[in-house]
N, C-alpha and C positions, 0 to 999 in steps of 0.2 A: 529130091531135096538136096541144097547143096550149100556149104556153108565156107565161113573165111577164118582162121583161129590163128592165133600167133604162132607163132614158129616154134618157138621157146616150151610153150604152155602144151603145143600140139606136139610135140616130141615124148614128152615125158607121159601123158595119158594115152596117145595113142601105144605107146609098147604095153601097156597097161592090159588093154583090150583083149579078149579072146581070138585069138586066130580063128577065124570063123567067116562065112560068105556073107552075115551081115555086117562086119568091121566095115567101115566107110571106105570108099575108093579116094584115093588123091589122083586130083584130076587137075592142077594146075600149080602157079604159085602167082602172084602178085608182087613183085618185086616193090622194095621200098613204101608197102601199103599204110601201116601203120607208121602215124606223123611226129609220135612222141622218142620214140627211137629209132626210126626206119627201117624196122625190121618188116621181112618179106611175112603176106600170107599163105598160108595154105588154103589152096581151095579144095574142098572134100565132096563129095558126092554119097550119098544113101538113099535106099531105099524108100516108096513113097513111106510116109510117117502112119499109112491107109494102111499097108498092106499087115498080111498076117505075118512076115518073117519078120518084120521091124518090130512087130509090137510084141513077138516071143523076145527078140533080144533085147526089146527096152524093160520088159519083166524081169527078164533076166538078171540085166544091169541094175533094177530096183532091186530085188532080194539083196544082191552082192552088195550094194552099198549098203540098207539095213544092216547086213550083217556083219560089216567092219564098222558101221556108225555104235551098233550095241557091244559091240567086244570094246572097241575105243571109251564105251561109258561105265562098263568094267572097270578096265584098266585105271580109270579114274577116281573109279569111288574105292579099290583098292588101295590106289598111291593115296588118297584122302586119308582113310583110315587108318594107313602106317602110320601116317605122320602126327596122329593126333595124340 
């Protein structure tokens, strides 16, 4: 599978990512792809979306985001109820 992600947008998530053999390969760039400000793409490469090790690190990736989406809704209903 292989995908095209902005520049900008793909910098900041991909250091995000676990150092890990299912982290996506960059496999190219597309110069001047995107028409609204010319910025180059990245093209990436992963694993089929079939296979067993994509689908551990896309569970993976689910738990993780759960678990900074419910601390994030913490955080919230804290700073709510300070302020009340």
């Amino acid at each position: 599978m292989w995908c095209c992600v902005k520049k900008e947008s793909w910098n900041r998530r991909f250091r995000e990512l676990p150092l890990s053999s299912t982290r996506p390969k960059v496999i190219g760039r597309r110069k001047g792809y995107y028409t609204d400000n010319g910025e180059d793409a990245i093209v990436m490469w992963s694993d089929s979306i079939h296979s067993p090790r994509f689908r551990r690190a896309y569970e993976t990736n689910l738990e993780r985001i759960d678990s900074e989406v419910r601390g994030l809704r913490r955080e919230l209903i804290t700073k709510d109820q300070s302020s009340n």
